[in-house]
NUDO-771889 format. One record per residue (C-alpha): x, y, z; residue number from 1. Coordinates in Angstrom, 3 decimals. Example, Ala and Ser with C-alpha at 12.3 -4.5 7.8 and 13.67 -1.06 7.14 Angstrom:
2
12.300,-4.500,7.800,1
13.670,-1.060,7.140,2
***
This chain:
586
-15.428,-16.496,33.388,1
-18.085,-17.259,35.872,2
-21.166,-19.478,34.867,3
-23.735,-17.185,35.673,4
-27.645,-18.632,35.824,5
-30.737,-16.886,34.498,6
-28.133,-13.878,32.743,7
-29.692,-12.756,29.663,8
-29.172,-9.934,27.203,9
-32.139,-8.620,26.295,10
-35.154,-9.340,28.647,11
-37.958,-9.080,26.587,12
-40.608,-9.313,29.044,13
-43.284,-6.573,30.719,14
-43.007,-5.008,33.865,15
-44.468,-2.130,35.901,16
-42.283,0.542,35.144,17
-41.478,3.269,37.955,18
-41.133,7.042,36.837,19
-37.308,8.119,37.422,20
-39.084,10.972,38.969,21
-40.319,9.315,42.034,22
-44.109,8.153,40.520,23
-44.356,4.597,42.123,24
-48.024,3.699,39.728,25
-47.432,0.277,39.225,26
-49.679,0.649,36.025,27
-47.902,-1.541,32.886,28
-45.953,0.003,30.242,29
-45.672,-3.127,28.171,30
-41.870,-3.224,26.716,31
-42.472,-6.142,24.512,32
-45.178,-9.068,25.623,33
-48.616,-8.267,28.111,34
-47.912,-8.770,31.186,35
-49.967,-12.207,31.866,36
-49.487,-13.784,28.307,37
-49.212,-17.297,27.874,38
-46.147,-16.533,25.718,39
-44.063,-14.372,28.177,40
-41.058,-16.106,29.435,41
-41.287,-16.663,32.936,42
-37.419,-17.618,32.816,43
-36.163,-14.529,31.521,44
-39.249,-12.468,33.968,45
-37.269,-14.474,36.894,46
-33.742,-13.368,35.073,47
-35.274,-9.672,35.800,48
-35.871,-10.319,39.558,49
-32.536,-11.315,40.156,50
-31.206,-8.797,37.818,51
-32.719,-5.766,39.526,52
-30.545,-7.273,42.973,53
-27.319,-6.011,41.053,54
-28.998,-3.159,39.055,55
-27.244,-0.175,41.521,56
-29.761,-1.930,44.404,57
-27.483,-3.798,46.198,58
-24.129,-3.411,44.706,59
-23.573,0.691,43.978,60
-22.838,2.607,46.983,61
-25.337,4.867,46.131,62
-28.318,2.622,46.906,63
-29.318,0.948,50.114,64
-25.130,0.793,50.678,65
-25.631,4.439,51.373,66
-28.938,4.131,53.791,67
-27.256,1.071,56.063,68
-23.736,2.438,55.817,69
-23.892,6.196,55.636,70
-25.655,6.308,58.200,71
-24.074,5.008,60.481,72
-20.963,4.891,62.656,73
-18.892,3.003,59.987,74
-19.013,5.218,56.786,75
-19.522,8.665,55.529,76
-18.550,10.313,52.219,77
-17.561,14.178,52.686,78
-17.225,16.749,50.811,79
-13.472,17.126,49.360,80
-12.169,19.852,48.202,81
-14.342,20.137,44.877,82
-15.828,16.707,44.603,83
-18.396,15.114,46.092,84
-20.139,18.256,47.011,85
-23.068,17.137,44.719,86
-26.060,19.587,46.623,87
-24.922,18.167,49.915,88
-27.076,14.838,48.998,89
-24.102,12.727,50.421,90
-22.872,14.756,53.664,91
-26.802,14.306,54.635,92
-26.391,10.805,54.662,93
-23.930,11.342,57.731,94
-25.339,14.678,58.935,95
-28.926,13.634,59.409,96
-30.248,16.702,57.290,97
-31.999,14.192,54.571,98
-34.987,14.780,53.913,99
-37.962,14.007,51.278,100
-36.107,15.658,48.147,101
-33.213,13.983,48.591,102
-31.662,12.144,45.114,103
-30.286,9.375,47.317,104
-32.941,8.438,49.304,105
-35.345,8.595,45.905,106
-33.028,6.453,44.085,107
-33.014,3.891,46.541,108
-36.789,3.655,46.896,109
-36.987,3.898,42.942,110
-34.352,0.826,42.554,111
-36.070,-1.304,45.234,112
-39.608,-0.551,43.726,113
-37.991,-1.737,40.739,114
-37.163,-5.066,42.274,115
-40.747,-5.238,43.896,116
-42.391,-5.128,40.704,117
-39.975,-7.596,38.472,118
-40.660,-10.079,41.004,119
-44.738,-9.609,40.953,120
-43.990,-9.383,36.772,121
-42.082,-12.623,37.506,122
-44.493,-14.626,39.947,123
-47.317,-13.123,37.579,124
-45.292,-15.417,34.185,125
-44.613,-18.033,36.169,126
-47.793,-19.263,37.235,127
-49.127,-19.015,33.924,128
-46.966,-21.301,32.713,129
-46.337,-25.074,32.265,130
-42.543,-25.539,33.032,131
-41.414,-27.944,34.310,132
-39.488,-25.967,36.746,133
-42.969,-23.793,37.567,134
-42.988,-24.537,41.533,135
-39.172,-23.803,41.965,136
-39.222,-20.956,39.977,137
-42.294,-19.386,41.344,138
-40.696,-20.493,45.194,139
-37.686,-18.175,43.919,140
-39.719,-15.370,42.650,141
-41.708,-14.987,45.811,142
-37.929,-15.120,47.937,143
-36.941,-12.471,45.777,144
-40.309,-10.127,46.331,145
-39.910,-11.071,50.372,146
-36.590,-9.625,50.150,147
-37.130,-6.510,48.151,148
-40.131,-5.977,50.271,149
-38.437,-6.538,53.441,150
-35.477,-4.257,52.564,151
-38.383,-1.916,52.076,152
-40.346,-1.664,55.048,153
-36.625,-1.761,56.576,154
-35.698,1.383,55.228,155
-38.836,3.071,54.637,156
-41.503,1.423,56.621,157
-43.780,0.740,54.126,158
-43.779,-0.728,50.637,159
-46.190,-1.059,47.604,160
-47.983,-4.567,46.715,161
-50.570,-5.353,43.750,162
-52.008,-8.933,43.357,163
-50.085,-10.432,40.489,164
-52.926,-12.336,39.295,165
-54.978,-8.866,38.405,166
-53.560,-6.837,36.431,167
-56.415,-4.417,37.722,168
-55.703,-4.721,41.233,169
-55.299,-1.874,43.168,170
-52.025,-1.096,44.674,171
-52.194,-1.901,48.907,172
-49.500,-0.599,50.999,173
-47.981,-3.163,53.185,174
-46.621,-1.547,56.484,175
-43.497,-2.918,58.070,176
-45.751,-2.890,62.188,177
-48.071,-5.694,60.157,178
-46.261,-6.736,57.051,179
-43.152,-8.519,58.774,180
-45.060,-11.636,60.247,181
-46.714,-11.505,57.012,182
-43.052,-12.038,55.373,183
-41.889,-14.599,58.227,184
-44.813,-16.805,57.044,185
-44.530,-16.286,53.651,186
-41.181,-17.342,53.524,187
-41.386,-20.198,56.118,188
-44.195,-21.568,53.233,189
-41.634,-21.163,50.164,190
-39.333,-23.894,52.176,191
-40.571,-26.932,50.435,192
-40.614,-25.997,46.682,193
-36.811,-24.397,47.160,194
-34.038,-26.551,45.875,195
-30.841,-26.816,48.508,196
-27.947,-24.816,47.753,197
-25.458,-26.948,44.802,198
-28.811,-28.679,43.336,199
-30.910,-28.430,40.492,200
-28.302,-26.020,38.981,201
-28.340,-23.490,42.140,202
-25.844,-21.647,43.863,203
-25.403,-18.937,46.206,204
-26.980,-16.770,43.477,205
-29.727,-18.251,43.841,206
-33.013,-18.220,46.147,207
-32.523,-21.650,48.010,208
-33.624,-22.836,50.729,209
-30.709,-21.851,52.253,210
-31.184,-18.365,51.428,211
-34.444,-18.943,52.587,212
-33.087,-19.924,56.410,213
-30.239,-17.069,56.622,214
-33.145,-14.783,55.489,215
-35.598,-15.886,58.144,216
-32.994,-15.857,60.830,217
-32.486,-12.073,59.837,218
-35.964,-11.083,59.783,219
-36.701,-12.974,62.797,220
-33.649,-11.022,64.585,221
-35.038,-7.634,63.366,222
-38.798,-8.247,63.951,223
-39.101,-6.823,67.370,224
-37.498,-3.208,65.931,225
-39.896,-3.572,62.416,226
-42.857,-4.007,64.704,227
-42.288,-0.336,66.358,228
-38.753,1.212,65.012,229
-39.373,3.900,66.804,230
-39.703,2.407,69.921,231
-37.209,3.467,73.439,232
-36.583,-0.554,74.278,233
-37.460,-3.584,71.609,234
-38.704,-7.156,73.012,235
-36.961,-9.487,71.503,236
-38.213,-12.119,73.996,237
-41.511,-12.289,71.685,238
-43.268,-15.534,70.966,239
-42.683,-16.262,67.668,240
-44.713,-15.970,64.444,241
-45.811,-19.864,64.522,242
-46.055,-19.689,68.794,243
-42.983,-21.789,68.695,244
-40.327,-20.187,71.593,245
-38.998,-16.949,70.894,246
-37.833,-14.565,68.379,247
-34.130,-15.361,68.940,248
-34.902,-18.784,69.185,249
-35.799,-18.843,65.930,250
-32.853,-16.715,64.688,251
-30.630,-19.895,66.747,252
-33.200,-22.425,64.845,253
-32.649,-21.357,61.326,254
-28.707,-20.882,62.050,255
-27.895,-24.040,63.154,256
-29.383,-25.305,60.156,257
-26.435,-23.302,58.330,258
-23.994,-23.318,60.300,259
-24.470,-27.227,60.597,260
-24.753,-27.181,56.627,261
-21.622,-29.074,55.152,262
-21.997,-26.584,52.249,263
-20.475,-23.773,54.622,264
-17.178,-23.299,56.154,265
-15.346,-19.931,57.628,266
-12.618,-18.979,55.254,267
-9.794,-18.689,56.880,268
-8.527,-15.864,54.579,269
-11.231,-13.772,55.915,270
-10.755,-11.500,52.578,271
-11.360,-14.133,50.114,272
-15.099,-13.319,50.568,273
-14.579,-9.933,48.991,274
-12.097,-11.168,46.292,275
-12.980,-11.123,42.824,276
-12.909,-14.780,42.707,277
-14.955,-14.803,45.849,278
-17.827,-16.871,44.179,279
-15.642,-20.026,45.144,280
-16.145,-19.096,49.032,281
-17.447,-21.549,51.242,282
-18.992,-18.538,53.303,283
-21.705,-17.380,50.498,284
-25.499,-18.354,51.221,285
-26.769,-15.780,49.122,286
-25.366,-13.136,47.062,287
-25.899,-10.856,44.250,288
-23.986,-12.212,41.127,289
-22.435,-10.046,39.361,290
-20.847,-10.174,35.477,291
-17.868,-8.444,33.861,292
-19.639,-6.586,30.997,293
-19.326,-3.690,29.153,294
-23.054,-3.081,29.571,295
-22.574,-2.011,33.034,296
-24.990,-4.608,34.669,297
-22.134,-4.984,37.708,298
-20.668,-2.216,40.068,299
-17.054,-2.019,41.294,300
-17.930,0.976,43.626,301
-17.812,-1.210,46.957,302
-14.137,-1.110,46.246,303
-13.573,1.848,43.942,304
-14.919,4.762,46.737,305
-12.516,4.406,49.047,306
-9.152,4.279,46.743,307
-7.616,7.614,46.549,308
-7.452,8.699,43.003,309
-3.861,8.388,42.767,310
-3.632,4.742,43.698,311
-4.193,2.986,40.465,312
-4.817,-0.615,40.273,313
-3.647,-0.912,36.307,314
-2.518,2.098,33.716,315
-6.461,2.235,32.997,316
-7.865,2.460,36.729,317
-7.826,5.082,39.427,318
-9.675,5.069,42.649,319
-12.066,8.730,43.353,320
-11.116,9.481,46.855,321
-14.618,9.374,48.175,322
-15.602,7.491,51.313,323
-14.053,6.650,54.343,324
-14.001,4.902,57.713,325
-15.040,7.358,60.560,326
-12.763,7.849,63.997,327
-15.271,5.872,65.786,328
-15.092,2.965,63.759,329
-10.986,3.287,63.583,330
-10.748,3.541,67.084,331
-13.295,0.482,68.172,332
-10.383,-1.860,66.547,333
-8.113,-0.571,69.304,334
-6.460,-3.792,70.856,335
-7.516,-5.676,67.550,336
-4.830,-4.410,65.370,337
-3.470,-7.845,64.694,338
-7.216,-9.089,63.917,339
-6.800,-10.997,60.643,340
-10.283,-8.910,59.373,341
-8.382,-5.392,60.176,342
-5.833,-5.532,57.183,343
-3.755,-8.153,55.252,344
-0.800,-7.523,53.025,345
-0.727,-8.752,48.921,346
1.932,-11.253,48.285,347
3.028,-12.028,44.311,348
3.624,-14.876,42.569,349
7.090,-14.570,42.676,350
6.647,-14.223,47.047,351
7.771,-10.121,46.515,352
5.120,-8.525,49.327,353
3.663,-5.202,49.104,354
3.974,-3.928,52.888,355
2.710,-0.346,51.987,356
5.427,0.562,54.353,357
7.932,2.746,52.574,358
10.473,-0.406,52.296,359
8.727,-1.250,48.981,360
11.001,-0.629,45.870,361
9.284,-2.560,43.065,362
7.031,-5.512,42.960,363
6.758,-7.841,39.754,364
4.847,-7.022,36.909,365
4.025,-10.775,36.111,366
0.337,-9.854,37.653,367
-1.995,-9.288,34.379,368
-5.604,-7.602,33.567,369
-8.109,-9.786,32.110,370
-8.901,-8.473,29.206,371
-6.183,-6.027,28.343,372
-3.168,-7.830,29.436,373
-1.859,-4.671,31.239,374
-0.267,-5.338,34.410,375
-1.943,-5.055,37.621,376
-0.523,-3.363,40.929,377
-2.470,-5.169,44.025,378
-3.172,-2.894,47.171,379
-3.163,-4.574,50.605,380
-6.915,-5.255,51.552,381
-8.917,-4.214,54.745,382
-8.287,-0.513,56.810,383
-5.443,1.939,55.172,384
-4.357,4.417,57.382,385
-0.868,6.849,57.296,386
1.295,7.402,54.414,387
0.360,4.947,50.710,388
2.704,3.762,48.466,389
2.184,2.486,45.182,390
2.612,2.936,41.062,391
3.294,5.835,39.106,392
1.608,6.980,35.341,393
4.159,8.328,32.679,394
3.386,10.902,30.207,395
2.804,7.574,27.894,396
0.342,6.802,30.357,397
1.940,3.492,31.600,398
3.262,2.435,34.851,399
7.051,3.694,35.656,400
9.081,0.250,35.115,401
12.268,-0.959,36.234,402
14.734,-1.984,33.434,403
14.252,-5.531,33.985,404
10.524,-5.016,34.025,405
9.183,-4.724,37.355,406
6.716,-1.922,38.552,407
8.601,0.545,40.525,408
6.781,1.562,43.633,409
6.427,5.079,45.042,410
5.044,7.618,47.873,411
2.306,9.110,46.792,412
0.748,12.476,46.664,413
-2.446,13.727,46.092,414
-3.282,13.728,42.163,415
-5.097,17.341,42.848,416
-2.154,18.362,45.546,417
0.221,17.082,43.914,418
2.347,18.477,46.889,419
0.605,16.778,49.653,420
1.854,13.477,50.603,421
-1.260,10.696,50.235,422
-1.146,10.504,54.440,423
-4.440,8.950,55.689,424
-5.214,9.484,58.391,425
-7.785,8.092,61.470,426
-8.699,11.992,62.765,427
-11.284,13.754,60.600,428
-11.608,16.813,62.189,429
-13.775,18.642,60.218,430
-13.411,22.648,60.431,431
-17.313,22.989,61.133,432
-17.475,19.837,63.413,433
-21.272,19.748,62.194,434
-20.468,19.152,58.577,435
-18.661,17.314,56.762,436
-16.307,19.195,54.448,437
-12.376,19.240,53.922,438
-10.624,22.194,51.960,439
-8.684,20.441,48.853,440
-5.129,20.727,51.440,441
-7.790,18.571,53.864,442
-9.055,15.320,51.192,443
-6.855,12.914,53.154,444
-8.468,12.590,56.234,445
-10.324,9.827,57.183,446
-8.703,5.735,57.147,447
-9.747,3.915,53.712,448
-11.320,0.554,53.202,449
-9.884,-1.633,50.809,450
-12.455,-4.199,51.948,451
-13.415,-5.581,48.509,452
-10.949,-6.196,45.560,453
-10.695,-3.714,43.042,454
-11.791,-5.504,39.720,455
-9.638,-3.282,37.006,456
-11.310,-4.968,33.833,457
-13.055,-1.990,33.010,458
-13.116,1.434,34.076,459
-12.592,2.779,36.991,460
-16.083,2.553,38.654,461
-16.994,0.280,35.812,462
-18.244,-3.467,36.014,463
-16.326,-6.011,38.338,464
-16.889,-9.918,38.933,465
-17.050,-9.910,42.563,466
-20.016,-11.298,43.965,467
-21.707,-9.193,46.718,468
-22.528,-11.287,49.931,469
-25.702,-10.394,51.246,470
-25.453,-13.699,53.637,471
-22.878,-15.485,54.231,472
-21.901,-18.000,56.817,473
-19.848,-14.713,59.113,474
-23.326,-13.205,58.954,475
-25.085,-16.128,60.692,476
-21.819,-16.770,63.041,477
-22.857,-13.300,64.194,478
-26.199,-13.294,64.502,479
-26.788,-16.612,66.420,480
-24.048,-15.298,68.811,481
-26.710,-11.942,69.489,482
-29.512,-14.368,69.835,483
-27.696,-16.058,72.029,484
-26.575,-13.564,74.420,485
-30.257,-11.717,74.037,486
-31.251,-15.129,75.057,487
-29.216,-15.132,78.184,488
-26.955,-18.176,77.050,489
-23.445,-16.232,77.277,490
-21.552,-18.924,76.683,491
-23.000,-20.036,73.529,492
-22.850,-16.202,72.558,493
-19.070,-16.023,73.339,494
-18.336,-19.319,71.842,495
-19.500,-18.375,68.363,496
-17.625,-14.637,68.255,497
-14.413,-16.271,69.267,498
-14.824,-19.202,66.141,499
-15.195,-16.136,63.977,500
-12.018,-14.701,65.529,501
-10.124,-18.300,65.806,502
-11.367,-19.061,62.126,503
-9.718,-16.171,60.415,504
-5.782,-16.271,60.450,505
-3.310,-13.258,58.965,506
-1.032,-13.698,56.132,507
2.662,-15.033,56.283,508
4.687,-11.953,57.140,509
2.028,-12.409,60.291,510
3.095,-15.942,60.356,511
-0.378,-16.549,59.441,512
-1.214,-16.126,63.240,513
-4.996,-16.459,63.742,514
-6.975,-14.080,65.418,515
-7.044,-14.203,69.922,516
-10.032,-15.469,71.574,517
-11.702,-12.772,73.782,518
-12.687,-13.904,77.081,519
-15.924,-11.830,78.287,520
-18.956,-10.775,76.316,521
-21.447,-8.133,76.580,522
-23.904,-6.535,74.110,523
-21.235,-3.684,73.395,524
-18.799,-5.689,73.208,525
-20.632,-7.612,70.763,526
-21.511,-4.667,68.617,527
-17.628,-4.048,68.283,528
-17.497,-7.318,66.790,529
-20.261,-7.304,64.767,530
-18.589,-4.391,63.398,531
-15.130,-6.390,62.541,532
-16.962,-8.811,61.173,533
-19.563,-7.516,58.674,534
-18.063,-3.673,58.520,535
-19.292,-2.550,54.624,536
-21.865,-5.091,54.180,537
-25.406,-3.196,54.474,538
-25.725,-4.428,58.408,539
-24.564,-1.924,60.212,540
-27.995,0.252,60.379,541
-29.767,-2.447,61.591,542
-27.397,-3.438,63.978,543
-27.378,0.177,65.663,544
-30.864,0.502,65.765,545
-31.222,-2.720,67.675,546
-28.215,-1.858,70.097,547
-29.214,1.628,71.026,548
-26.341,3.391,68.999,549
-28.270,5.048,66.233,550
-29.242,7.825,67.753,551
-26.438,8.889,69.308,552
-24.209,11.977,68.346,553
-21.069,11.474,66.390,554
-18.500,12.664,63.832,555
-20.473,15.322,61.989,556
-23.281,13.642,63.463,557
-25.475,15.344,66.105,558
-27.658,13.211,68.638,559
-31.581,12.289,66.424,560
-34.413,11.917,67.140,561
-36.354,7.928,66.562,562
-38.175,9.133,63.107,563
-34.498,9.017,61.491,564
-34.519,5.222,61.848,565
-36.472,5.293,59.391,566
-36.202,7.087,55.662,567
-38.651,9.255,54.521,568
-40.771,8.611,51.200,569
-39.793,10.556,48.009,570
-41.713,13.352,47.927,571
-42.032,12.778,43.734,572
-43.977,9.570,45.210,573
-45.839,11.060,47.356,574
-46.665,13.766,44.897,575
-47.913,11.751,41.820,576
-49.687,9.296,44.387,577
-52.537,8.809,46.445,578
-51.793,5.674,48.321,579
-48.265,6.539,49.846,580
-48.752,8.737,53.480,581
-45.289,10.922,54.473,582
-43.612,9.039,57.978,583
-43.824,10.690,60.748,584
-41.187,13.968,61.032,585
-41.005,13.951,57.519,586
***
């Protein structure tokens, strides 16, 4: 069990509570102490900040997974067969049809209004307290309300603020054109009151001032796009916020002080920052912390979406067949088939490998479920394409053994066609190439991701104990390297893509090979590898808008127009409100 800081059970605290609706009145509804009372617990107000990071925001795939990955070149979820139809609120993700009404793009803006207001709630405690721990804390609080605002004006291009020290205030709309420097400063000032990663009880769960400096080099890499999203060209050249050098000299600034951080290391199982166990990675700078509960305060859906519904981790588990990579994406690895990030094989205790290959008779059953003591089939990790292999349920609803107690191994077929072999493959070809929608004889198109480890403790899309990065050390590898090359020093820029790909070495029945140096460098070439590296990890958005690629026409994707970089507000919100104004094309 992981030791988890600030987890609670029952907050007991007040916060401005956001109608499910779409109403975004930060008015209180007091749960059980007034906002602002000497008695409130700033603690367990800061426990609720952190909380809201793993409350669906950043860890359920329906959240801002499905506005920077959905939308892009790297994921989509179609409709299959009869699931996943759900009003066509998923397939718009891809399609570019969303539009104000949509239950996707409302959730997300609910959950990260959530977050906005537990950290105001939080900074609001906090400074009306006496702890000893009162300038850390509040340091942390105000991280936490950059980054939900940031991931705001991101997304949406605006966000809601109210002064924490007036309960009265009135609610002022920060715009992402103005609010960004606004952020950069704000943050730059939190510096000296953050603790450094490992002290004073921190981790990578926490808001340190290494959080701080991966957070800054991100928003200092994005600023020239937040300033005019819509623009044709961005000018990333800018003097900085403080009128020290350049944008992307601070993004090189802030990295070095990471990437020079003894704290950090690349892992050279690349995967091991997606295990389960991935909180003891040397990668993780920040990330949301997540705990194996039966109150469903985790997600496992980063690594549940993908699995066919057939392939089951444990008697208990199944995956749902949902998401997938797109051809694009498939194809952009061509060449890089032997990368160590493109797909590693499971090996058991007992040195039996799962090759997923047909050759596969039965692999031990040694392999246990915490919790239930069931045993536990591992899939191979990373991109799954052609025919899968893997455990079979009997009628008594175990796994089919051997007589010496081994899990027999399978091909598999559909669990809904339960004539059609489980063949993925790269090629989606949709029957209406402008929608995305398979007949039930069509659900296996499309190459899986078995990125993240599928935590079978509970459920199938129940809680898991994997930690989700949002920065860790591959991120800044990646984004010095663009600030580099935007900066005109190729070398630099070609020296820090090929550590990532030197870094990272297969497993054994690859001879544990590491990944080939490239020898040229240009921005699409660097896209491509920002995709390797960070493919699944809420980046890819971002990165498209700043490359150019966004807009362009795709699988089930036509060519958009600028206003889709950026989503439109709920129209519940801008309904029940006053202060919120539609975006442009919305």
């Amino acid at each position: 069990m992981k030791s988890k800081f600030l987890y609670i059970n029952k907050i007991v605290l007040s916060f401005a509570v956001l109608s499910l609706m779409g109403c975004t009145n930060l008015d209180e509804k007091v749960i059980d102490e007034v906002l602002g009372s000497e008695t409130a617990d700033p603690e367990a107000a800061l426990a609720a900040a952190y909380g809201q990071l793993g409350d669906g925001t950043f860890v359920d795939h329906g959240n801002v997974f499905a506005l920077q990955e959905y939308s892009t070149d790297e994921a989509l979820l179609p409709t299959r067969g009869s699931d996943w139809g759900d009003g066509g609120k998923w397939r718009a993700m891809h399609e570019f049809t969303w539009d104000a009404g949509n239950d996707v793009v409302k959730t997300t803006w609910n959950s990260l209004n959530f977050g906005i207001t537990k950290s105001l709630t939080a900074i609001s405690s906090i400074e009306k307290s006496n702890s000893t721990n009162r300038a850390l804390f509040l340091a942390e609080a105000k991280g936490l309300l950059a980054y939900y605002t940031y991931t705001t004006i991101d997304l949406f291009g605006q966000a809601p603020y109210r002064d924490p020290g007036n309960i009265n205030a009135p609610i002022q709309i920060r715009k992402a054109e103005t609010t960004i420097d606004a952020l950069i400063t704000e943050v730059e000032g939190l510096i000296p009151n953050l603790a450094d990663i490992k002290t004073q009880n921190t981790h990578a769960g926490r808001f340190t001032k290494q959080a701080a400096y991966a957070f800054l080099a991100d928003m200092y890499l994005n600023r020239a796009v937040l300033k005019n999203k819509t623009a044709g060209t961005f000018n990333f050249l800018e003097q900085a916020v403080n009128g020290s050098g350049t944008d992307m000299d601070k993004v090189i600034e802030y990295s070095n002080l990471l990437i020079n951080n003894p704290n950090f290391s690349l892992e050279s199982n690349y995967f091991h920052n997606f295990d389960i166990n991935n909180d003891t990675s040397k990668e993780m700078i920040f990330s949301v912390v997540q705990k194996k509960n039966t109150d469903k305060t985790s997600d496992n859906d980063l690594a549940y979406m993908s699995m066919e519904r057939i392939q089951k981790p444990s008697p208990d588990n199944r995956g749902t067949n949902a998401s997938c990579i797109t051809p694009e994406f498939y194809y952009s690895w061509n060449g890089n088939h032997d990368d160590p990030r493109f797909q590693r094989s499971y090996q058991y205790a007992d040195g039996t490998w799962f090759r997923n290959d047909g050759t596969d008779v039965s692999v031990p059953s040694s392999s246990k479920v915490e919790g239930t003591g069931k045993p536990w089939f591992h899939f191979n990790r990373g991109l799954q394409v052609g025919q899968q292999y893997g455990p079979k349920i009997l009628a008594d609803g175990n796994f089919d053994m051997t007589a010496d107690g081994r899990i027999k191994v399978y091909k598999l077929f559909t669990e809904k066609n339960t004539t059609l072999a489980a063949d993925f493959t790269p090629d989606l070809n949709f029957d209406n190439p402008s929608e995305s929608v398979f007949t039930q004889a069509q659900i296996n198109r499309g190459v899986r991701n078995f990125k993240f480890e599928f935590d079978p403790g509970y459920g199938n899309n129940g809680t898991s104990g994997m930690d989700v990065p949002l920065y860790r050390l591959g991120t800044i590898y990646i984004m010095r390297a663009e600030a580099y090359l935007r900066s005109g020093n190729l070398s630099a820029a070609l020296a820090d893509v090929n550590k990532l790909r030197t870094s990272r070495t297969n497993d054994a029945l690859k001879n544990n090979a590491p990944g080939v140096a490239i020898t040229s460098l240009d921005l699409n070439t660097l896209f491509k590898e920002s995709g390797y590296e960070l493919y699944w990890e809420m980046y890819r958005r971002k990165a498209m808008i700043r490359f150019g690629k966004f807009d362009l026409p795709g699988t089930a994707k036509p060519a958009s127009q600028p206003f889709r970089r950026i989503f439109p507000i709920p129209q519940a919100t801008i309904d029940a409100s006053k202060d919120f104004t539609q975006n442009p094309g919305y």
